[in-house]
KOLVO-763986 format. One record per residue (C-alpha): residue in one letter; x, y, z. Coordinates in steps of 0.1 Angstrom, whole numbers, plus 5000, padded with zeros to 4 digits. Layout:
BEGIN
AXYZ ...
# end
This chain:
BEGIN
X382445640733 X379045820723 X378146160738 X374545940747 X376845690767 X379345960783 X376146140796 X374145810806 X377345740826 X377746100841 X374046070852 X375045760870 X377545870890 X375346130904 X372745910906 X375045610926 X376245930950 X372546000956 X371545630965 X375045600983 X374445871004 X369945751009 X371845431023 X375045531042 X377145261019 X378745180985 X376845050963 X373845220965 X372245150932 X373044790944 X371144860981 X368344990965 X367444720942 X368344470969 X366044700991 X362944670963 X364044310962 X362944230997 X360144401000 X357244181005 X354944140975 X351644270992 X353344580997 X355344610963 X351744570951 X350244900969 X352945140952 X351745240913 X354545080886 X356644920911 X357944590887 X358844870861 X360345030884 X362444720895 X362844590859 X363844980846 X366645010879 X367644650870 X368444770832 X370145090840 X372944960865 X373544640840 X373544860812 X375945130832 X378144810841 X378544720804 X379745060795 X382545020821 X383744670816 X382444580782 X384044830758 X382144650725 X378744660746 X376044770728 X375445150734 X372845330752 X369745490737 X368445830747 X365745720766 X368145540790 X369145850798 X366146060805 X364745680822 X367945730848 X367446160849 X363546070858 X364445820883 X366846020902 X364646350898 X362146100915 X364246010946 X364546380954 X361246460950 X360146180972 X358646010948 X360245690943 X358945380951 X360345320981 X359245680992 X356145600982 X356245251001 X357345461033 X354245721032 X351645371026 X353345201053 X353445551073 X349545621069 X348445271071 X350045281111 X348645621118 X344745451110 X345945131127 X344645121166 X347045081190 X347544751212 X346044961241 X342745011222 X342244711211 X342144521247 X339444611267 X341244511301 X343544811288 X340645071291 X339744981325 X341245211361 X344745281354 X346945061374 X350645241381 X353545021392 X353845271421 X350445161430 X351144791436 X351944631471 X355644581476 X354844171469 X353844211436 X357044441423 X359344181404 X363244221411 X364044401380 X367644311366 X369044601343 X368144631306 X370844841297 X373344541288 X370744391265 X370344701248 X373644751244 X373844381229 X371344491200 X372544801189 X376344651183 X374544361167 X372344601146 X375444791137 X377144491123 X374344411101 X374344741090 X377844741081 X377444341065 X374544421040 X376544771029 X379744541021 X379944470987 
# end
């Protein structure tokens, strides 16, 4: 093995800790792509170099998985390397692109009006529940069990898409 591969492949394992631990699961090279993969094109259009992104994250872990199981694979180059460094430098820094993704989604909410603005029956004389005549309260059953119900089911799709 090349000093170029033995460092491309060092890089990696810090770099599959990083995304590991940005995800809360194995695989995180894996999660991110699949993450990038399912983001909806409008928005993979809004963040700057997104496809080479993808295409460049792609490469890396298929060229990483060669090195491991494909002992006459072709060899890395030296800009693999410093492609994979750059990348993982750019997670830190918060500018990756699903960091990036996150601050456009982020800013584009904060300039969004809220529900309440947008209705004008909403800007009227505030009407409190306490307010209204004892006909017009509803028999309220608990919530609690419901969201009980979606946090277990939210946890086991959690723990389906980290499975390998």
């Amino acid at each position: 093995m090349q000093l170029t591969e033995s460092i491309l492949l060092e890089t990696y394992k810090r770099f599959e800790a990083l995304c590991d631990d940005l995800f809360s699961c194995r695989h995180g090279v894996s999660a991110y792509i699949v993450e990038m993969e399912r983001t909806p094109d409008i928005w993979q259009r809004k963040v700057p170099g997104w496809k080479d992104d993808f295409y460049t994250l792609k490469h890396l872990r298929w060229l990483r998985n060669q090195l491991v199981h494909n002992p006459s694979a072709p060899g890395c180059t030296d800009e693999d390397v410093r492609k994979l460094q750059t990348f993982h430098a750019r997670i830190l820094n918060r500018q990756d692109p699903l960091a990036v993704l996150h601050l456009l989604r982020s800013a584009e909410e904060a300039h969004r009006p809220s529900e309440r603005e947008k209705h004008p029956l909403h800007t009227t004389v505030p009407y409190h529940w306490s307010e209204a005549p004892q006909s017009e309260t509803p028999n309220r059953k608990p919530v609690w069990p419901f969201v009980l119900l979606g946090a277990a089911a939210l946890v086991l799709l959690a723990i389906l898409l980290c499975l390998p």
